[in-house]
Backbone as a ProteinNet text record, in pm:
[ID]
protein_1_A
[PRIMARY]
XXXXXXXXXXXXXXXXXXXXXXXXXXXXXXXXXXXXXXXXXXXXXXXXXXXXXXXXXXXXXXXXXXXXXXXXXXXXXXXXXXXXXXXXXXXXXXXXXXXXXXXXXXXXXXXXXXXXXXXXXXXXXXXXXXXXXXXXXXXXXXXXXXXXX
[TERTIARY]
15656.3	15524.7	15536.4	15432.3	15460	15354.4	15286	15168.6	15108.7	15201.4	15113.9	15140.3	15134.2	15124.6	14947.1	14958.9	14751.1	14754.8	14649.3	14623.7	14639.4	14697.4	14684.5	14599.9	14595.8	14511.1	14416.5	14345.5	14215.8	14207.1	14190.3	14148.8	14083.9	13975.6	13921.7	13870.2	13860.6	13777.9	13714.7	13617.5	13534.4	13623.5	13498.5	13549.8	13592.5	13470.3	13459.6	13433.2	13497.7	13476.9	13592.7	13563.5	13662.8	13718.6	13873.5	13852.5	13842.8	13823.6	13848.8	13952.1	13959.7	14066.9	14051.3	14085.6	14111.3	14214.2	14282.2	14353.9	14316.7	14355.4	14320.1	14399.1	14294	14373.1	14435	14504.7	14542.5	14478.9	14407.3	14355.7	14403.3	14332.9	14410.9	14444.4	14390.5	14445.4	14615.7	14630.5	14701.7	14832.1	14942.8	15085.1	15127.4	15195.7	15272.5	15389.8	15442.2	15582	15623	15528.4	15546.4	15587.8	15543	15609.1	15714.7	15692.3	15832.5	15849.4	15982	16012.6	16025	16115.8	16135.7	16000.9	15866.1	15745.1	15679	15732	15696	15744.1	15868.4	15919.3	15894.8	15850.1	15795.9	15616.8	15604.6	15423.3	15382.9	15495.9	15531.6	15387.2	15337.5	15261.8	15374	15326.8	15375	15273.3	15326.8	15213.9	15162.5	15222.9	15141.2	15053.5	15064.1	14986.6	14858.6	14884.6	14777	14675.8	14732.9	14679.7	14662.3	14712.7	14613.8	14498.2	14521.4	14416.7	14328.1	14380.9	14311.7	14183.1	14124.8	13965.1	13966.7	13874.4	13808.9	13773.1	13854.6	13818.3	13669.4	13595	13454.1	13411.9	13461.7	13382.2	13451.3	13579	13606.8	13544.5	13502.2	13421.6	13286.5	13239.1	13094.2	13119.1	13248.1	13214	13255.4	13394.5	13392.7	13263	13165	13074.6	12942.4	12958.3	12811.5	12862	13002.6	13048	13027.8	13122.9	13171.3	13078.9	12973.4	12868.6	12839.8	12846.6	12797.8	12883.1	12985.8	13075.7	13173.4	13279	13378.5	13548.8	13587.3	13710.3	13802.9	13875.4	13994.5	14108.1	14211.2	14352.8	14464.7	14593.2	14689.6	14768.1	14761.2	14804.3	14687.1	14612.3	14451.3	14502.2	14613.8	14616.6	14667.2	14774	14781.3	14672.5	14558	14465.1	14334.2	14376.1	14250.7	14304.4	14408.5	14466.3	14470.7	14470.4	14478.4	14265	14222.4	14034.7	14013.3	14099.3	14060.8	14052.4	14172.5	14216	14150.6	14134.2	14064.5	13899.9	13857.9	13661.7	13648.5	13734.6	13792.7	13777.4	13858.3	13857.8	13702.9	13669.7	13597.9	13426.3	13432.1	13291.6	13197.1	13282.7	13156.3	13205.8	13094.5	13144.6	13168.8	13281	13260.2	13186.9	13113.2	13027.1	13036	13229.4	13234	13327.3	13377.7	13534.1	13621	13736.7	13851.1	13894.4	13979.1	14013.3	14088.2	14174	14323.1	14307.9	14351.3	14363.6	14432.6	14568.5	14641.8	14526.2	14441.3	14392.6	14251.4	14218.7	14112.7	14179.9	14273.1	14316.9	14415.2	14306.8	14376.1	14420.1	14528.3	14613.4	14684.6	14683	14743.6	14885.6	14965.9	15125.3	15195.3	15277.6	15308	15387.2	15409.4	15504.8	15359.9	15214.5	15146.7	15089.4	15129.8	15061.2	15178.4	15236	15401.4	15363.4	15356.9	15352.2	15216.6	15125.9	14994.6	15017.6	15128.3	15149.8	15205.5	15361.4	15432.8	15329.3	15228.1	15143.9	15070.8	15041.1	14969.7	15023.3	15162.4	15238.5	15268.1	15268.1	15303.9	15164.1	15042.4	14932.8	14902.5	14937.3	14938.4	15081.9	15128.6	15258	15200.6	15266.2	15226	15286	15269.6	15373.2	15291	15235.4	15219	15112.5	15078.1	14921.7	14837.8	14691.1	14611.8	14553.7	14552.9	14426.8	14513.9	14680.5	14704	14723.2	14748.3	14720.7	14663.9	14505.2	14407	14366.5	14394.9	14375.9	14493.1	14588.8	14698.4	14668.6	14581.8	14519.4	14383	14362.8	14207.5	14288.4	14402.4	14454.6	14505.4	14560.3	14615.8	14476.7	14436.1	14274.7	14235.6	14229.3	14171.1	14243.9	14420.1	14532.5	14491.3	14487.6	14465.8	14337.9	14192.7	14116.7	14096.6	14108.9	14132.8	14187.6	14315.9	14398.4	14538.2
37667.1	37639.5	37606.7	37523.6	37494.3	37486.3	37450.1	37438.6	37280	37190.8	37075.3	37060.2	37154.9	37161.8	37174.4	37156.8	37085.5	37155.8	37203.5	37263.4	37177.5	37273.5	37161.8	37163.8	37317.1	37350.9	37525.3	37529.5	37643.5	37650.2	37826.5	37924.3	38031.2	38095.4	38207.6	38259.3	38415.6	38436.7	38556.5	38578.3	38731.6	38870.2	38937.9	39088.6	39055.1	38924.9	38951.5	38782.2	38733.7	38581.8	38506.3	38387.6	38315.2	38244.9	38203.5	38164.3	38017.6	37992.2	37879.4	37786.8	37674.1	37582.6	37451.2	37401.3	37263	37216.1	37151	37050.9	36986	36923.1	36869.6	36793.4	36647.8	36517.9	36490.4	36464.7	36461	36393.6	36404	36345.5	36249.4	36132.9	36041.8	36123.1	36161	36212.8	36359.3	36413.3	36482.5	36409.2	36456.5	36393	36383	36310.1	36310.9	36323.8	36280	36313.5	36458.7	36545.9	36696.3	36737.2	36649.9	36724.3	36762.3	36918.4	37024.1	37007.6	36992.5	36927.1	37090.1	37191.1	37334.6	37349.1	37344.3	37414.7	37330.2	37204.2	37151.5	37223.5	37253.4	37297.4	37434.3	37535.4	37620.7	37642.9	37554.3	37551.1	37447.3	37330.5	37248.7	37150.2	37129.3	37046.5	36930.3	36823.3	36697.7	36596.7	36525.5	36405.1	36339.1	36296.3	36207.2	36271.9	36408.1	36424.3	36532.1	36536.2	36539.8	36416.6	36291.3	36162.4	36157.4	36153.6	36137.3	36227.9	36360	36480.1	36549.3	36520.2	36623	36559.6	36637	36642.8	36587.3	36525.6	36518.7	36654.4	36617.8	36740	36817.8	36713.5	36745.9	36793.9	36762.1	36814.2	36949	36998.7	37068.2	37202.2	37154.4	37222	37302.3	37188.1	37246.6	37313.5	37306.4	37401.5	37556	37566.9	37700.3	37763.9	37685.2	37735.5	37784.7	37670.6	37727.2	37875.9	37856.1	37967.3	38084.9	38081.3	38170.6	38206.3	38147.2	38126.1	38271.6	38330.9	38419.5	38561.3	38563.4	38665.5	38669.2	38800.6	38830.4	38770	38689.2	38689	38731.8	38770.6	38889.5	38792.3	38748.2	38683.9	38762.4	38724.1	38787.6	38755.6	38653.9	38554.9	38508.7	38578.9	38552.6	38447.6	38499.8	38383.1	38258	38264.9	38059.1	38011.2	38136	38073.5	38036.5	38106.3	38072.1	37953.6	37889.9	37788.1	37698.5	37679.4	37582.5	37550	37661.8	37683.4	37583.9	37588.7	37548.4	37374.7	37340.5	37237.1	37154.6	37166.6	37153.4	37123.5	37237.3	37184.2	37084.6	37099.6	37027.7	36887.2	36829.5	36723.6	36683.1	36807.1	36749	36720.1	36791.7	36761.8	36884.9	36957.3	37115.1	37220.4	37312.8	37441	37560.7	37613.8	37751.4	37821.6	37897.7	37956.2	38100.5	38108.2	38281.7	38280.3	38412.8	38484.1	38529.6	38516.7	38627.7	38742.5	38804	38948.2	38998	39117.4	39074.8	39173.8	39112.7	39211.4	39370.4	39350.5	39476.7	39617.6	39499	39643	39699.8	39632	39707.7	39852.3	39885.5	40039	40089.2	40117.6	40223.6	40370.9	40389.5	40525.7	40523.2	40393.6	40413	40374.6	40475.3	40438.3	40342	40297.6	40145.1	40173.8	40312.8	40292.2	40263.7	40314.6	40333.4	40130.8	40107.8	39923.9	39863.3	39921.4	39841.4	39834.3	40003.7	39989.7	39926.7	39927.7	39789	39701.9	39641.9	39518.9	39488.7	39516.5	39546.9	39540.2	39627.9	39671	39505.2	39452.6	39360.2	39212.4	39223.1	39095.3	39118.5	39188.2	39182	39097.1	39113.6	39033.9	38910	38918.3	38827.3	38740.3	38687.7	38680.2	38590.9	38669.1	38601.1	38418.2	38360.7	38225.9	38131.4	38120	38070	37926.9	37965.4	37858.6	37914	37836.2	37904.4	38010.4	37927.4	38040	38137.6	38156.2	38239.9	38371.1	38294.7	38410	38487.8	38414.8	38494.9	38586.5	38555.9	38625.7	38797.5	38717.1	38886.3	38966.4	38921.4	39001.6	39063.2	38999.8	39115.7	39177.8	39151.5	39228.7	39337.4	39320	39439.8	39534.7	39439.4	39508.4	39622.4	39590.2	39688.2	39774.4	39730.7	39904.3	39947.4	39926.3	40031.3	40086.9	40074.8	40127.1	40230.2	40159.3	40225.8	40327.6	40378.7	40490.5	40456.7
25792.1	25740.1	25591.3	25545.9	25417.2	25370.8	25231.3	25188.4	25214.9	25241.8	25267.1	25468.7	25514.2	25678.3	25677.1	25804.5	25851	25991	26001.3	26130.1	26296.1	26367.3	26501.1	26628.8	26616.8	26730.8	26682.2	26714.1	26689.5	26817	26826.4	26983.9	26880.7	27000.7	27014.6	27098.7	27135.2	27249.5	27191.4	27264.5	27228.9	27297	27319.3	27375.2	27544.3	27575.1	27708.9	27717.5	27861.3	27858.8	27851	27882.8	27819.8	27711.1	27677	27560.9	27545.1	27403.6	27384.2	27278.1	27366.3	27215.9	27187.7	27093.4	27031.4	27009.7	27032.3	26978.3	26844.1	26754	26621.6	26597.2	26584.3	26552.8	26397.7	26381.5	26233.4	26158.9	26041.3	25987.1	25856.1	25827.4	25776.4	25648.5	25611.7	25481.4	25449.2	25605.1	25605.2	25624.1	25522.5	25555.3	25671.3	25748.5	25850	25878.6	25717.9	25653.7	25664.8	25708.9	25659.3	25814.5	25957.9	26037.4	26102.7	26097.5	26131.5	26243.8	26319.7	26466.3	26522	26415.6	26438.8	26517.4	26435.7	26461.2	26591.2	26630.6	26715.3	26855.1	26854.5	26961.2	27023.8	26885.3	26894.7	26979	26919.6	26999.4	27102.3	27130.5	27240.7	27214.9	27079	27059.2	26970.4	26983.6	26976.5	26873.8	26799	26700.3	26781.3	26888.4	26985.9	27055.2	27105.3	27176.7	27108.4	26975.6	26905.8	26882.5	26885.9	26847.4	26967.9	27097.2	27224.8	27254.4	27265.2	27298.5	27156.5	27068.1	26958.9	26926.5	26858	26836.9	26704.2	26649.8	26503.4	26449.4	26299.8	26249.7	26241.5	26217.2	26225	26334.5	26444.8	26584	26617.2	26563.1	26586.7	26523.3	26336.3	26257.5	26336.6	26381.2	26458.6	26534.1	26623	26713.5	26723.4	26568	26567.1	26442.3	26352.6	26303.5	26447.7	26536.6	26657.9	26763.1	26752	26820.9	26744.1	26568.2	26493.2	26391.1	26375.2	26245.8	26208.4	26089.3	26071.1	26067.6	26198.8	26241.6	26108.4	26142.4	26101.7	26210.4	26214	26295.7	26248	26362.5	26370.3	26357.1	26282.7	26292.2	26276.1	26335.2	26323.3	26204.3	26145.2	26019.5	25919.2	25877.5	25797.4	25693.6	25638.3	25493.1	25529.4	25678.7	25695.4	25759.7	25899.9	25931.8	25811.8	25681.2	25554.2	25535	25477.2	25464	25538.7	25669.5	25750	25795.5	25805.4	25822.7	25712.8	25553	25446.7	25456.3	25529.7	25503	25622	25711.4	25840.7	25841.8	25727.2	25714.7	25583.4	25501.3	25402.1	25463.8	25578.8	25604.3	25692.2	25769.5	25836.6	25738.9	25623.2	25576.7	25607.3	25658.2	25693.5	25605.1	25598.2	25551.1	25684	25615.4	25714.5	25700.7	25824.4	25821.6	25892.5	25877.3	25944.2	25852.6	25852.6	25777.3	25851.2	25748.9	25875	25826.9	25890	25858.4	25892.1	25914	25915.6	26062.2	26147	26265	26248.3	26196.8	26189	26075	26027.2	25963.7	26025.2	26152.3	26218.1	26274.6	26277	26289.4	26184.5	26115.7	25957.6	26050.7	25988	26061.2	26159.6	26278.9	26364.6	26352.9	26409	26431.5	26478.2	26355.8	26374.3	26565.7	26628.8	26776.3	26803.8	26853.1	26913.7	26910.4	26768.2	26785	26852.5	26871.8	26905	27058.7	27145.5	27265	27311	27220	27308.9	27268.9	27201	27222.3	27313.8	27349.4	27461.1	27594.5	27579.2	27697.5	27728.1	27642.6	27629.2	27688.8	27646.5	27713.7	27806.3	27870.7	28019.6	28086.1	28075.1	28127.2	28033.5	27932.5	27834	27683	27729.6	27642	27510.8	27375.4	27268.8	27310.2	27282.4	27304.8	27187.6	27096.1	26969	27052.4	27144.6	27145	27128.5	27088.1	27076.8	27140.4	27254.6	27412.6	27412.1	27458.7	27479.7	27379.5	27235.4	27166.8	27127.5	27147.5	27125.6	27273.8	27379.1	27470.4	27463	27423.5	27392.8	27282.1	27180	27049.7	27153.3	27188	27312.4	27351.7	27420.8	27523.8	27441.7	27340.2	27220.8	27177.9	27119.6	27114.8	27212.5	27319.6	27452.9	27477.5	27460.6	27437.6	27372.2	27239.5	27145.9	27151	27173.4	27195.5	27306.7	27418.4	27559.9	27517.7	27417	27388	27443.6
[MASK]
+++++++++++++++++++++++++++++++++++++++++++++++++++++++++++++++++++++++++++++++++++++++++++++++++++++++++++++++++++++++++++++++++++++++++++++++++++++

């Protein structure tokens, strides 16, 4: 990751439901020179198939402000998802209209074994694998270990 990297894809889901994602078309103004083949292979997204499937930045804007407007969101990475949120409404012409927050600190006190084993607990129905849907579905799923107890 670097400071001139651009977002590719946005997920979220609630407590309950399904989730959702975007794809994100690159926008003219974001380098192209900057993409990491490493990070490609890692998230099995592709330039082309951002330029075939991805969304306008703008449409993508609206739809996590009509979903997210107002809320607090939970990320596992707050300062590249601030940075990439930044660069993303930046292009599209909107403001954000939710915040984020750092997941690991919605449980002050708990033992780094006890976050360890709901995570663990968590990939087995859900595996982190660095896309959107699914990651946000294994942060619920972490979510609900650790609460559940």
């Amino acid at each position: 990751m670097s400071q001139t990297s651009w977002p590719i894809e946005v997920g979220w889901c609630k407590l309950t439901g399904s989730p959702t994602s975007y794809l994100i078309a690159p926008d003219p103004d974001w380098p192209l020179e900057v993409w990491d083949p490493a990070a490609e292979n890692l998230h099995g997204i592709s330039q082309d198939h951002l330029l075939k499937d991805g969304r306008p930045a703008a449409e993508v804007c609206r739809a996590l402000n009509k979903e997210l407007g107002g809320q607090i969101v939970l990320s596992d990475a707050p300062d590249w998802d601030a940075f990439w949120l930044y660069r993303l409404f930046a292009a599209g012409g909107e403001k954000q209209r939710f915040s984020l927050a750092d997941f690991a600190e919605q449980f002050p006190g708990l033992p780094e074994s006890d976050y360890r084993k709901a995570s663990n607990l968590a990939s087995v129905k859900t595996p982190h694998i660095h896309r959107a849907e699914a990651d946000v579905l294994h942060m619920r799923a972490v979510y609900q270990a650790i609460k559940s107890g």
